[in-house]
MIKOL-859500 format. One record per atom (N, C-alpha, C): residue in one letter; x, y, z. Coordinates in steps of 0.02 Angstrom, whole numbers, padded with zeros to 5 digits, always signed. Atoms other than C-alpha are relative to their C-alpha. Example, Ala and Ser with C-alpha at 12.3 -4.5 7.8 and 13.67 -1.06 7.14 Angstrom:
// residues 2
A+00045-00059+00000
A+00615-00225+00390
A+00045+00060+00000
S-00042-00059-00003
S+00684-00053+00357
S-00039+00055+00037
This chain:
// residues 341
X+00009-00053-00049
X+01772+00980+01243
X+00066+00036+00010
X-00056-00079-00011
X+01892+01145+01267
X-00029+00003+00082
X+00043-00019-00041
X+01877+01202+01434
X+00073+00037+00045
X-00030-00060-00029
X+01994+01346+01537
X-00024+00033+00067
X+00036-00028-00063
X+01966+01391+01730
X+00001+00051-00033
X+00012-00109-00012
X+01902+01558+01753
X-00023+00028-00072
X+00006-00032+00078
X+01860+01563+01555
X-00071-00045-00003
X+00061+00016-00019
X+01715+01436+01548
X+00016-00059-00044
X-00002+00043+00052
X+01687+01274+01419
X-00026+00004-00061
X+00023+00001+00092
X+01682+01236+01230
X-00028-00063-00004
X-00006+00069+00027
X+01593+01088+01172
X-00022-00004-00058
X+00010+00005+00067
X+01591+01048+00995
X-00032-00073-00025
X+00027+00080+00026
X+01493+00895+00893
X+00006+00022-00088
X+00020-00017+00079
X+01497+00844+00718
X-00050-00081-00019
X+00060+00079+00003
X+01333+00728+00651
X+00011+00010-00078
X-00024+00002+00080
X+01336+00674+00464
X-00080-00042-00010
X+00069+00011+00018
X+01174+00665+00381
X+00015-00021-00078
X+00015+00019+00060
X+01120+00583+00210
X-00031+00079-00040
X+00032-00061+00031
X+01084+00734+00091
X-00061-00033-00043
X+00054-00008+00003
X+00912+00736+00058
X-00036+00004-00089
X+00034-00009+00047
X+00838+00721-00119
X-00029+00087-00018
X+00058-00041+00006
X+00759+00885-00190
X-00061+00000-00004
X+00069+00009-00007
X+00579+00916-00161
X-00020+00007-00080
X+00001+00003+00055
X+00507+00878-00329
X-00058+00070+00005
X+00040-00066-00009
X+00414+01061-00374
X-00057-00019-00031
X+00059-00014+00013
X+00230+01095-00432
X+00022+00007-00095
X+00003+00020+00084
X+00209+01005-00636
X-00040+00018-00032
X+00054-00006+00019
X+00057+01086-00649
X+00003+00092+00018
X+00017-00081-00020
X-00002+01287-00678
X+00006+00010+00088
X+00017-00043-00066
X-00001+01387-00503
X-00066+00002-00002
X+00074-00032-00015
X-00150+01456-00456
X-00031+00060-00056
X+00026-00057+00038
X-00150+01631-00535
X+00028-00029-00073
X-00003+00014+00070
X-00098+01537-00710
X-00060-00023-00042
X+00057+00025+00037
X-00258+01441-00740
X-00047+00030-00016
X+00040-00027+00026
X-00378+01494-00847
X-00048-00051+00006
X+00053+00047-00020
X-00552+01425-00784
X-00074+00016-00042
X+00083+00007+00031
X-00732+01400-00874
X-00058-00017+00052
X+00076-00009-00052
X-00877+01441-00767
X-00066-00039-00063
X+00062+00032+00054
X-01033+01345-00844
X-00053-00028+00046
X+00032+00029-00040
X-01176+01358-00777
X-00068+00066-00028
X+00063-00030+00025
X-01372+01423-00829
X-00003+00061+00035
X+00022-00060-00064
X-01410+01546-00668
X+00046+00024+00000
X-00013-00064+00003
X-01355+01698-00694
X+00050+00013+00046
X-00003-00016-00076
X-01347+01740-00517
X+00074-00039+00021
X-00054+00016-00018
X-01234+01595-00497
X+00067-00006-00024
X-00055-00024+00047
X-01113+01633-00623
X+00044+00054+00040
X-00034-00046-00029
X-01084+01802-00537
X+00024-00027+00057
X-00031+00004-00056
X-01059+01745-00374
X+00090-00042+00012
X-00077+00040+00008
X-00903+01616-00435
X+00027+00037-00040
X-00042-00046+00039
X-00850+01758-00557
X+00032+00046+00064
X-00044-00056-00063
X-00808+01874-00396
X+00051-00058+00061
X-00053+00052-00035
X-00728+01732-00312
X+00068-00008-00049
X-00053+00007+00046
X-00612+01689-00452
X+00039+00073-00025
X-00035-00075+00025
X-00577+01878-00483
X+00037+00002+00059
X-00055-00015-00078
X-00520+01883-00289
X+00044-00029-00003
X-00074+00057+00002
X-00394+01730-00323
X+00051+00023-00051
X-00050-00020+00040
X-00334+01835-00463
X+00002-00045-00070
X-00006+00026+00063
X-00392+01719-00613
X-00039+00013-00037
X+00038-00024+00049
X-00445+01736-00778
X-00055-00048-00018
X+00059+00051+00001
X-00603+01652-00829
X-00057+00020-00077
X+00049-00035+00051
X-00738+01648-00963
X-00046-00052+00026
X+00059+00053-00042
X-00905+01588-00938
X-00068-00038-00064
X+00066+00030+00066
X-01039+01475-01041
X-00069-00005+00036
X+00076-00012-00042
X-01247+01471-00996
X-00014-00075-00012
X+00026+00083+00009
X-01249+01272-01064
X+00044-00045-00019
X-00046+00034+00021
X-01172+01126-01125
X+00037+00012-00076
X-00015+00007+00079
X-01159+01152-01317
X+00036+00092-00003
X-00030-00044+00000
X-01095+01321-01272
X+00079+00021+00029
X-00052+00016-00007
X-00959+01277-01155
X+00045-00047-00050
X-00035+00035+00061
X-00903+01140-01293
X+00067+00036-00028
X-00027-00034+00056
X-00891+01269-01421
X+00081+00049+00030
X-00047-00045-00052
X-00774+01379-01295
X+00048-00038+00004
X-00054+00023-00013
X-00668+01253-01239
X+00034-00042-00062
X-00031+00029+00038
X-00624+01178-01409
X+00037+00066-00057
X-00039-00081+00035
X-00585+01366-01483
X+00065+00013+00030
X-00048+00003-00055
X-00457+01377-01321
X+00070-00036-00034
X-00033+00048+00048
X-00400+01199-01385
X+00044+00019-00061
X-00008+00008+00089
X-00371+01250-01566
X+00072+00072+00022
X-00050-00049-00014
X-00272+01417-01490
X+00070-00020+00034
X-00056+00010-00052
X-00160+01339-01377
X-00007+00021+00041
X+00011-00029-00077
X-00237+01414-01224
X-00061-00043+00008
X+00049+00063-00039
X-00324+01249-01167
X-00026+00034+00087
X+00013+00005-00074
X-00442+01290-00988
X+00022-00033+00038
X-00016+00031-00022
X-00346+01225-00860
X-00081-00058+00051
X+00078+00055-00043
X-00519+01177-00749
X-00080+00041-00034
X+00079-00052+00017
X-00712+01210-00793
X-00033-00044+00066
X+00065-00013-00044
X-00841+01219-00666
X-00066-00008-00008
X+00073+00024+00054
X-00991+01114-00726
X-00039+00007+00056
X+00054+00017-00036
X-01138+01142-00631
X-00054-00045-00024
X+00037+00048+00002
X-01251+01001-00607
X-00067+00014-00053
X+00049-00006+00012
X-01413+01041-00640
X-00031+00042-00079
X-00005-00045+00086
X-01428+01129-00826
X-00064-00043-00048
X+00050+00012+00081
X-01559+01107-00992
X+00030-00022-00044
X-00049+00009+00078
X-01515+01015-01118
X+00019-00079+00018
X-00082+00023-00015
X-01353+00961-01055
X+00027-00009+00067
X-00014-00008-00063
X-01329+00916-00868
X+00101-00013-00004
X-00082-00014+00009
X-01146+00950-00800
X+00044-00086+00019
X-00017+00065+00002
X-01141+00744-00799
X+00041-00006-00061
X-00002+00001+00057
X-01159+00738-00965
X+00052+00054-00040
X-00049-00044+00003
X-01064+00886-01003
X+00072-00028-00006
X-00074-00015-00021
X-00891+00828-00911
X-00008-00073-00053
X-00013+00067+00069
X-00922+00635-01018
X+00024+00044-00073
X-00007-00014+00084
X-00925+00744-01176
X+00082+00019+00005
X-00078-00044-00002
X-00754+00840-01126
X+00049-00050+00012
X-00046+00037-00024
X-00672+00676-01071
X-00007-00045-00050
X+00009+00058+00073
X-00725+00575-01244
X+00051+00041-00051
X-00047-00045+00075
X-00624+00732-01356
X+00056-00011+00058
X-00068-00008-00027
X-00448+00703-01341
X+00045+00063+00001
X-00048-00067-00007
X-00406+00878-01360
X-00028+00028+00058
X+00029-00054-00100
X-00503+00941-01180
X-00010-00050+00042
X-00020+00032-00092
X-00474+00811-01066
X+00028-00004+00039
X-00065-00025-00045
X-00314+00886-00999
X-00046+00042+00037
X+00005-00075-00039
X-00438+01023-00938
X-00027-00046+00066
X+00033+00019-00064
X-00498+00971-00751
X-00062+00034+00006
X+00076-00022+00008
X-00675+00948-00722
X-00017+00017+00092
X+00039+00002-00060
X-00749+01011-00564
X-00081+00003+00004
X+00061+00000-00037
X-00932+00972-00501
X-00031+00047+00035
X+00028-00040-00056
X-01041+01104-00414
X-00063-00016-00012
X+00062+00013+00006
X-01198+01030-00366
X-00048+00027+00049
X+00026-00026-00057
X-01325+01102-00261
X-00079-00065+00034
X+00023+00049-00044
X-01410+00922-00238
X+00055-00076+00008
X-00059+00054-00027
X-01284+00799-00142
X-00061-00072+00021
X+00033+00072-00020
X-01337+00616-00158
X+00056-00060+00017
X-00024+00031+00012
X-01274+00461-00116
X+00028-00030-00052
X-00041+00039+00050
X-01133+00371-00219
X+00017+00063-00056
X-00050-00056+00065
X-01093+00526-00318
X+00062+00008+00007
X-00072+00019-00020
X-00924+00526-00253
X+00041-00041-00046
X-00010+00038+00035
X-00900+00388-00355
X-00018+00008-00066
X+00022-00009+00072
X-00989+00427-00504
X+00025+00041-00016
X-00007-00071+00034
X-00926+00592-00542
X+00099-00030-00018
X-00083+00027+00008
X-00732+00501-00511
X-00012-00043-00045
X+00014+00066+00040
X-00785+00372-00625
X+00004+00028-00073
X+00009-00039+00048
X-00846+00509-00753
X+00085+00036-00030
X-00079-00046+00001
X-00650+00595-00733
X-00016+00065+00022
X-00026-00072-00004
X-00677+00737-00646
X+00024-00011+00083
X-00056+00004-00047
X-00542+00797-00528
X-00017+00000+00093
X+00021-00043-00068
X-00680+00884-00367
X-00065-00009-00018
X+00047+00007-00009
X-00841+00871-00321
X-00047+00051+00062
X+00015-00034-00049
X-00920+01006-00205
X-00090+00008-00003
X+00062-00023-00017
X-01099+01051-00148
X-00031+00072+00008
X+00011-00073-00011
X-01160+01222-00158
X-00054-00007+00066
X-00043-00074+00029
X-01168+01345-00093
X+00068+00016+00036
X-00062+00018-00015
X-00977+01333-00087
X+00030+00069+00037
X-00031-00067-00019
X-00890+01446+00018
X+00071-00005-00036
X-00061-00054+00047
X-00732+01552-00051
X+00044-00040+00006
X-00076+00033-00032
X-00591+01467+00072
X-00005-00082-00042
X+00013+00072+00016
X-00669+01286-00022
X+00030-00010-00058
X+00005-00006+00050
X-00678+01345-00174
X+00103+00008-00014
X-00080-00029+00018
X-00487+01417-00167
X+00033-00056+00001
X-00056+00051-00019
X-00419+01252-00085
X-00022-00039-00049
X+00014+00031+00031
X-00502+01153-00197
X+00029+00018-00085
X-00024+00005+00087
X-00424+01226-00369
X+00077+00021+00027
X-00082+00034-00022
X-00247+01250-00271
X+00011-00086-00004
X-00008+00073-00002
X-00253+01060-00250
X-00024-00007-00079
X+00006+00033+00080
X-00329+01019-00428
X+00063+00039-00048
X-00057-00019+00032
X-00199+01129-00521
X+00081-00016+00007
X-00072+00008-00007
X-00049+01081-00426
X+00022-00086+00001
X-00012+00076+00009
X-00071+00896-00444
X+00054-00010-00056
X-00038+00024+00051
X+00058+00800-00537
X-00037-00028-00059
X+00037+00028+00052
X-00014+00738-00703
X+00001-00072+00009
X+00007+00084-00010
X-00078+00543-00700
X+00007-00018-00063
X+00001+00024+00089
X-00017+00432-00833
X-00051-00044+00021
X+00057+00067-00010
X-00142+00289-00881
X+00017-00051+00033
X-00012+00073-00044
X-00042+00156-00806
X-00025+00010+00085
X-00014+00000-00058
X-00056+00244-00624
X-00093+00000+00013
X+00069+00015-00045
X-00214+00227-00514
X-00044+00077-00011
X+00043-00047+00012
X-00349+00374-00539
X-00007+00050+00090
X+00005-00018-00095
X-00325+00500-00372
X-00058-00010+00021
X+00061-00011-00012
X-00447+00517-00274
X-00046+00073-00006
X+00059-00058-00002
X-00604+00633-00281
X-00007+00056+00039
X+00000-00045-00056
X-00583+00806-00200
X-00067+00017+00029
X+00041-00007-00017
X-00707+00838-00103
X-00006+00064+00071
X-00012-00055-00051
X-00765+00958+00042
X+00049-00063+00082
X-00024+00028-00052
X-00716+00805+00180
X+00074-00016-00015
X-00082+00008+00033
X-00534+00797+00090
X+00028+00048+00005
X-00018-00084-00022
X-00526+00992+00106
X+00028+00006+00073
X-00012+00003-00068
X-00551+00964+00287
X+00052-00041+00023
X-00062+00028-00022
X-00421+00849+00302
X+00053+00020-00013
X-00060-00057-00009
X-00297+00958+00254
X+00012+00065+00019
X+00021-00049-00036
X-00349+01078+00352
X+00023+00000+00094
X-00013+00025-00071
X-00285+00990+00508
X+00045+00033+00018
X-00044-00024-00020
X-00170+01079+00610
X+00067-00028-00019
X-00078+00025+00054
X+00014+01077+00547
X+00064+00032+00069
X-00050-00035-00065
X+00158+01109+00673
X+00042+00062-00028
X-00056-00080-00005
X+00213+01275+00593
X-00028+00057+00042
X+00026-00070-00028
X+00199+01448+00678
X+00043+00044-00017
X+00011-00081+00007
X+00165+01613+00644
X+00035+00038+00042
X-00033-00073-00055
X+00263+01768+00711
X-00051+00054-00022
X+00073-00083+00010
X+00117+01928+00735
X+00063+00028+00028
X-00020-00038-00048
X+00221+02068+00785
X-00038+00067-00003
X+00048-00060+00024
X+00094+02201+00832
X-00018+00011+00073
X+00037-00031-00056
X+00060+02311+00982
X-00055+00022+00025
X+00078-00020-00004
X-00117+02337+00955
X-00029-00067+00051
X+00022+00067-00014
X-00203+02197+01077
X-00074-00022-00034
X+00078+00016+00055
X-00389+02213+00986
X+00055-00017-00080
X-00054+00007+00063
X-00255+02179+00841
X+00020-00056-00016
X-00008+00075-00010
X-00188+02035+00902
X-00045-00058+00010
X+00038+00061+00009
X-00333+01949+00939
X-00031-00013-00063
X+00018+00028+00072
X-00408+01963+00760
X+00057-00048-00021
X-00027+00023+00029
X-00251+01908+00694
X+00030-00075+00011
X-00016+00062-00015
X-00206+01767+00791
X-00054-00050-00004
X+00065+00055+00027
X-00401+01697+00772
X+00017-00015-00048
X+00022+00021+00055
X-00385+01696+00595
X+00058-00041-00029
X-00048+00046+00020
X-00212+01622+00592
X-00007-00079+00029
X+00029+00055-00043
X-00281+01468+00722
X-00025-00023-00036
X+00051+00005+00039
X-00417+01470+00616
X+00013-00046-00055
X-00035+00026+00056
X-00295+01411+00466
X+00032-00067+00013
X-00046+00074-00041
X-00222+01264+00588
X+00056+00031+00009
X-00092+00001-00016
X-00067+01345+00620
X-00002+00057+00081
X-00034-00020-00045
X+00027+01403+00777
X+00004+00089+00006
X-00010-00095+00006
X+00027+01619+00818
X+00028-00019+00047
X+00012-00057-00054
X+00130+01690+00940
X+00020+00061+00003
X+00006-00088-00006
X+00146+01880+00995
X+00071+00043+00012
X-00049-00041-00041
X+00299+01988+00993
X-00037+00093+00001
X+00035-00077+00005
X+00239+02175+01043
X+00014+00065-00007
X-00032-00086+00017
X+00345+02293+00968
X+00069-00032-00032
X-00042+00018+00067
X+00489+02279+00823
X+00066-00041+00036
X-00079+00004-00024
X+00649+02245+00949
X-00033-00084+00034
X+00002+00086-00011
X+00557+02080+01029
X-00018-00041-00074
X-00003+00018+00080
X+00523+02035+00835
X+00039-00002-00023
X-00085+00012+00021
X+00685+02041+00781
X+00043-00056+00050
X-00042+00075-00041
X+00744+01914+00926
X-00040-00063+00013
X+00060+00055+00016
X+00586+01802+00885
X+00026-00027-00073
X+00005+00041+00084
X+00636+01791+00704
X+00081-00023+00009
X-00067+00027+00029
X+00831+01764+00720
X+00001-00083+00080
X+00034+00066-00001
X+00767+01610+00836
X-00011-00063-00039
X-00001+00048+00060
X+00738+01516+00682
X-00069-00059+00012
X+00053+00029-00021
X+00570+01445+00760
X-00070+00029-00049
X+00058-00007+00021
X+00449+01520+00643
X+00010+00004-00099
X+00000+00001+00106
X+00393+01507+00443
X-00007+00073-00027
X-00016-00065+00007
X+00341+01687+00442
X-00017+00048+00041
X+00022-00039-00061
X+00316+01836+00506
X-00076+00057-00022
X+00043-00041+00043
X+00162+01944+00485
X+00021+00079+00054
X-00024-00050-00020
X+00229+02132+00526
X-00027+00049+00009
X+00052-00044+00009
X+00134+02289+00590
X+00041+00062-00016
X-00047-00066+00011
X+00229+02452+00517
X+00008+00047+00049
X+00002-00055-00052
X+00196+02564+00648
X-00005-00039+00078
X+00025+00020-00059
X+00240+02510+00808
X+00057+00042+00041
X-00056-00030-00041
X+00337+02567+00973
X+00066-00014+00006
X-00049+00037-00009
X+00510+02552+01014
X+00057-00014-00072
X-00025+00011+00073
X+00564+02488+00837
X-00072-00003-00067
X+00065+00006+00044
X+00439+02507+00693
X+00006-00084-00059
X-00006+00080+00027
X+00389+02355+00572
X+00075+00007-00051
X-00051-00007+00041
X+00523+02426+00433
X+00079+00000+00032
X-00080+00012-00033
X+00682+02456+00542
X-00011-00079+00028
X+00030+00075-00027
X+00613+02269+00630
X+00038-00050-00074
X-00006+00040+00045
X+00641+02199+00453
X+00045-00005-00020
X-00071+00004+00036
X+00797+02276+00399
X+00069-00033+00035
X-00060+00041-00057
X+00891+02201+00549
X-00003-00059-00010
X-00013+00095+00014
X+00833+02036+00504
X+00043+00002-00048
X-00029+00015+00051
X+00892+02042+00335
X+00066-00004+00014
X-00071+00008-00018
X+01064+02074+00410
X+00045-00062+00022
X-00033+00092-00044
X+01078+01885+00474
X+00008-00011-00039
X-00018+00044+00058
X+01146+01777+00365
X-00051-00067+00037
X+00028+00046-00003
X+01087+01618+00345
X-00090-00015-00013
X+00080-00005+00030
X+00875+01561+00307
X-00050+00033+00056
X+00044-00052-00041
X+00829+01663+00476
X+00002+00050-00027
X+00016-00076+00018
X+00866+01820+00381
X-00036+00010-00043
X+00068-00006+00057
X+00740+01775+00225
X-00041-00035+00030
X+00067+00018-00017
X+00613+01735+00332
X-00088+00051-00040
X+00073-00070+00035
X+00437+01800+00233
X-00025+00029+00035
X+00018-00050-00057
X+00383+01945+00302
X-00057+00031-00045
X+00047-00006+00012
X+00211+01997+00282
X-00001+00079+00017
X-00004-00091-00050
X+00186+02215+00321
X-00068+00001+00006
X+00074-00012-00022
X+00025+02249+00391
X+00017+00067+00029
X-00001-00081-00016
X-00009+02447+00385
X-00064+00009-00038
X+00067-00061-00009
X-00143+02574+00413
X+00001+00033-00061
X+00002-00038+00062
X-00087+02661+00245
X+00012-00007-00044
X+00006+00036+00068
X-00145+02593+00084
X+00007+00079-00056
X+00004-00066+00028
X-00066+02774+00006
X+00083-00019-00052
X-00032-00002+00032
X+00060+02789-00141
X+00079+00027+00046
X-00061+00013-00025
X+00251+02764-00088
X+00001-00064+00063
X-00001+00053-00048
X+00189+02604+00043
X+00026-00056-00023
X-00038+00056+00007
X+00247+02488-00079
X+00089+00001-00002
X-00080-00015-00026
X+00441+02562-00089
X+00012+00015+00048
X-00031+00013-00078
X+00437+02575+00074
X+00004-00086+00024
X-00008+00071+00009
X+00410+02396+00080
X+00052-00019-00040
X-00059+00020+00032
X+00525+02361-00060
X+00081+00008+00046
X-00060-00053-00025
X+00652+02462+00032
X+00027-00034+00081
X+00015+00026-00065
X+00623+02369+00193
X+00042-00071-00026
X-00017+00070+00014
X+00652+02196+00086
X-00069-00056+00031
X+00066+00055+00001
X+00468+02133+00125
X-00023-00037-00053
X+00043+00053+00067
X+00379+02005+00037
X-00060+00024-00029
X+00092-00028+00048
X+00203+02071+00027
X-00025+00037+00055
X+00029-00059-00064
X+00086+02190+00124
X-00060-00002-00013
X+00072-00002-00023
X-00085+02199+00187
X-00027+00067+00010
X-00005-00042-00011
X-00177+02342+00196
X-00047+00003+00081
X+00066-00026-00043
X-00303+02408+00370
X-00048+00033-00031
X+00018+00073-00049
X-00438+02336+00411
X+00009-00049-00036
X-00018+00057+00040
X-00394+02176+00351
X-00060-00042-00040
X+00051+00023+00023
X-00487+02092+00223
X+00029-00068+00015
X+00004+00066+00004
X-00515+01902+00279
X+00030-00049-00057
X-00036+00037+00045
X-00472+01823+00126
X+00081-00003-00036
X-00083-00023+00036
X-00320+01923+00058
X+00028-00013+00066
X-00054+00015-00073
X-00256+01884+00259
X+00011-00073-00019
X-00021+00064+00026
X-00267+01697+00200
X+00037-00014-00020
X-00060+00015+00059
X-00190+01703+00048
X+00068+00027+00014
X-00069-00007-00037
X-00048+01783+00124
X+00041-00040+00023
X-00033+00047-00042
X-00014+01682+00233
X+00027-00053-00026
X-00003+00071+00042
X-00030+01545+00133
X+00067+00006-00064
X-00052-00022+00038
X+00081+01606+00005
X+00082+00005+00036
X-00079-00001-00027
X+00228+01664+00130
X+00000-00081+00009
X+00000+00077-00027
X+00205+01479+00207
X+00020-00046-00057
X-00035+00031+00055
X+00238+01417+00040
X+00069+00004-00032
X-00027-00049+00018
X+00357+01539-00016
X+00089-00028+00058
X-00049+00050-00049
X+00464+01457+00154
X+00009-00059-00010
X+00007+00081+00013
X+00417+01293+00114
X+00047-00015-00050
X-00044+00036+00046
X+00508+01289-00050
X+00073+00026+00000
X-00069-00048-00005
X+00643+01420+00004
X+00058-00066+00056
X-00022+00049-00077
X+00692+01266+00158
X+00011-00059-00018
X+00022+00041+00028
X+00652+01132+00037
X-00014-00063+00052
X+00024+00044-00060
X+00547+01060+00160
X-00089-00015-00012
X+00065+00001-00010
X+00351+00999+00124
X-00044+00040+00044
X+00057-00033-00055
X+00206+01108+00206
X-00079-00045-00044
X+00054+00006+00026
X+00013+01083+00206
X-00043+00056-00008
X+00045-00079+00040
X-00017+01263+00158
X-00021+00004-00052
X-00004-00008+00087
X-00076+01260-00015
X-00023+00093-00011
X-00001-00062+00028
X-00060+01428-00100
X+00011-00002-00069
X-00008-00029+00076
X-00053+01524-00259
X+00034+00030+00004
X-00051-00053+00005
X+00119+01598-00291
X-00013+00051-00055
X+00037-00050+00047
X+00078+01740-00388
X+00082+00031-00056
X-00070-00040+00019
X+00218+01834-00507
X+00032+00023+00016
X-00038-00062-00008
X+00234+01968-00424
X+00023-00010+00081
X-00042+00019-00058
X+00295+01867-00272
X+00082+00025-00011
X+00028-00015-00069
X+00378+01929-00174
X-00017+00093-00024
X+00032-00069+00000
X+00286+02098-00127
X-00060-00006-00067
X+00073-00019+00047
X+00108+02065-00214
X-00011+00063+00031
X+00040-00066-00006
X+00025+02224-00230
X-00074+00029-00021
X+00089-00025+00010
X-00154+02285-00223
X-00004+00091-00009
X+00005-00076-00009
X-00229+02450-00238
X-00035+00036+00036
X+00074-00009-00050
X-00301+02557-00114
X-00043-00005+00005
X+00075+00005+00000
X-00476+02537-00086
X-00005+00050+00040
X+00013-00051-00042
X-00573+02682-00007
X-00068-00039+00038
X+00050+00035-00031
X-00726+02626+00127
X+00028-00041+00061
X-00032+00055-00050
X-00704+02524+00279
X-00030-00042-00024
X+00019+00049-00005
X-00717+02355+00314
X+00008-00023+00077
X+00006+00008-00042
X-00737+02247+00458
X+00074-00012-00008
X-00078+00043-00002
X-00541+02185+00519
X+00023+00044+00060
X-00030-00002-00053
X-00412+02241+00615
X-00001+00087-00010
X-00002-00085-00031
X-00392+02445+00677
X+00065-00009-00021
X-00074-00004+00035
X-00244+02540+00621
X+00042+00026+00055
C-alpha cells in the first residue's frame, strides 16, 4: 500500500498462477467443410433436409436407396473427397438405413464417414442398436433445423476414436438438450428499439445464455470495455452514438475487451453495408427483420469465435465459416417475421 493525505491510496497485489495448457482445437472438419449424403426414398423428405443443409451453408449430394448411396460414397472414396456424414433414413426398399450404415461400416474405405439415423418410428432399445451398428446420432423425425444443426456441429467436431478407446456415446435429441443448458455467458444487445429488444433478448434466453440491454452506442461502449460479456450484438442506427462509431471506440482498447465479436444488426441489406462493417472492424452482420436461424448461428459463431480467441471452453457449438470474421449474405427482398428496423 502507497498512501498520501489529501492524495488518496494505492494498493497493489501480485498472484502467480500455473500457465494453463492450450485448449486442444477442433481435429475434425468445421461445419461448413463437410460434405454430407442425404439418403433417403421420399422425395419430399429429401427436399426438406436439402434446404436445411443449404441454410448451414453445406454441400451435399443425395441418393433415393441403399445400392445407390453405396455407389456415391465409394466414387467420393476413390476421389479423395470422402462424405464426412450421410443421413440414412430408416425406413427404405430394398435396403433399410440399418442395413445400409452395416454395409458402410464393413468397407474400410467409408467408415470414416459418420452415420446419422433419421427415423420417423422411435422404438425402444434403438439407442443401442444403432451405437452398436457405428453410427455417430440418432434422431426422430420430423427433426427440427436448431437439432439437426447441433447435431452435425457435435458429430463433425468430435475428436477421432482410436479402437483401443471406448465408443462415445449416441447423439441423440436428449443429449442435444443437455447441452442446451444454460451456460454462464452473456450477451451485450445494444439497441434502442424496445419491440427490438424484446425479440432479441427472447431468442438469445432461448439459446441458454445471459442478454443484457445497453440503449444507445455511448452506454455500449462502457458495457463492452467492462470485460463482462462474450459478445456484442450491435444495432447500426441508433441515438447518441450509432452502432459503427460504438465499435470503433472499442477497438481502441487494448487488450481482449477491444476484440470483443461484434455482431451489426441493420435495417439495410444495400450494397456498401458490408465496408461499412469492414470499416467499423465488425465481425459479421445481420440483416432487418431478423431471420431466426441466421440470429443463431451468429451468435453461436461470435461465442465461439471468443471462446477460442480467450482460450477458454464454451458450450456454444458453431460453424466457423471462412469468411469469419464478417460472413456475408445477400440481400433478400420480401419481409419476414423478426425484429423492425
Amino acid at each position: 500500500m502507497e498512501s498520501t493525505v489529501g492524495k488518496g491510496s494505492v494498493f497493489s497485489f501480485t498472484l502467480r498462477f500455473e500457465k494453463r495448457a492450450p485448449l486442444p482445437g477442433p481435429t475434425r472438419a468445421s461445419l461448413d467443410g463437410g460434405r454430407i449424403l442425404i439418403v433417403d426414398d421420399n422425395a419430399t423428405n429429401r427436399l426438406i433436409v436439402r434446404a436445411q443443409l443449404k441454410s448451414f451453408g453445406l454441400t451435399h449430394a443425395e441418393a433415393e436407396d441403399g445400392p445407390q448411396a453405396l455407389e456415391l460414397l465409394r466414387e467420393a472414396a476413390a476421389d479423395g473427397r470422402p462424405f464426412a456424414v450421410a443421413l440414412l433414413d430408416f425406413q427404405m426398399p430394398g435396403m433399410d438405413g440399418a442395413t445400409l450404415g452395416e454395409s458402410i461400416k464393413a468397407d474400410a474405405s467409408l467408415r470414416s464417414t459418420e452415420l446419422v439415423m433419421l427415423t420417423s418410428v422411435g422404438r425402444r432399445g434403438d439407442a443401442v442398436r444403432y451405437s452398436e451398428l457405428g453410427f455417430s446420432a440418432y434422431l426422430v423425425k420430423p427433426i427440427k433445423q436448431s437439432y439437426l444443426f447441433d447435431c452435425l456441429v457435435t458429430v463433425l467436431n468430435r475428436d477421432p476414436v482410436e479402437e483401443s478407446q471406448p465408443v462415445p456415446p449416441l447423439i441423440t435429441r436428449h443429449t442435444l438438450n443437455e447441452q442446451r443448458q444454460p451456460s454462464d455467458l452473456t450477451v451485450l444487445l445494444s439497441e434502442d428499439n424496445r419491440v427490438n429488444q424484446l425479440v432479441a433478448q427472447t431468442m438469445v434466453k432461448k439459446m441458454g445464455y445471459a442478454c443484457d440491454v445497453a440503449v444507445n452506442g455511448i452506454e455500449a461502449v462502457a458495457a463492452m470495455a467492462s470485460g463482462r460479456y462474450s459478445m456484442v450484438l450491435m444495432d447500426c442506427q441508433m441515438p447518441e452514438l450509432d452502432g459503427f462509431d460504438a465499435t470503433r471506440q472499442n477497438r481502441k482498447l487494448d487488450g481482449p475487451v477491444g476484440r470483443i465479436p461484434i455482431v451489426a444488426m441493420t435495417a439495410n441489406a444495400m450494397e456498401g453495408d458490408r465496408e461499412r462493417c469492414l470499416e467499423a472492424e465488425m465481425d459479421d452482420y445481420l440483416t432487418k427483420p431478423i431471420d431466426p436461424t441466421e440470429f443463431k448461428n451468429a451468435v453461436r459463431k461470435a461465442l465461439m469465435a471468443d471462446a477460442q480467441r480467450a482460450g477458454r471452453p464454451t458450450d456454444a457449438p458453431a460453424h466457423l465459416t471462412s469468411s469469419w470474421p464478417l460472413a456475408t449474405r445477400p440481400a433478400r427482398a420480401g419481409s419476414r417475421q423478426g425484429m423492425a428496423p
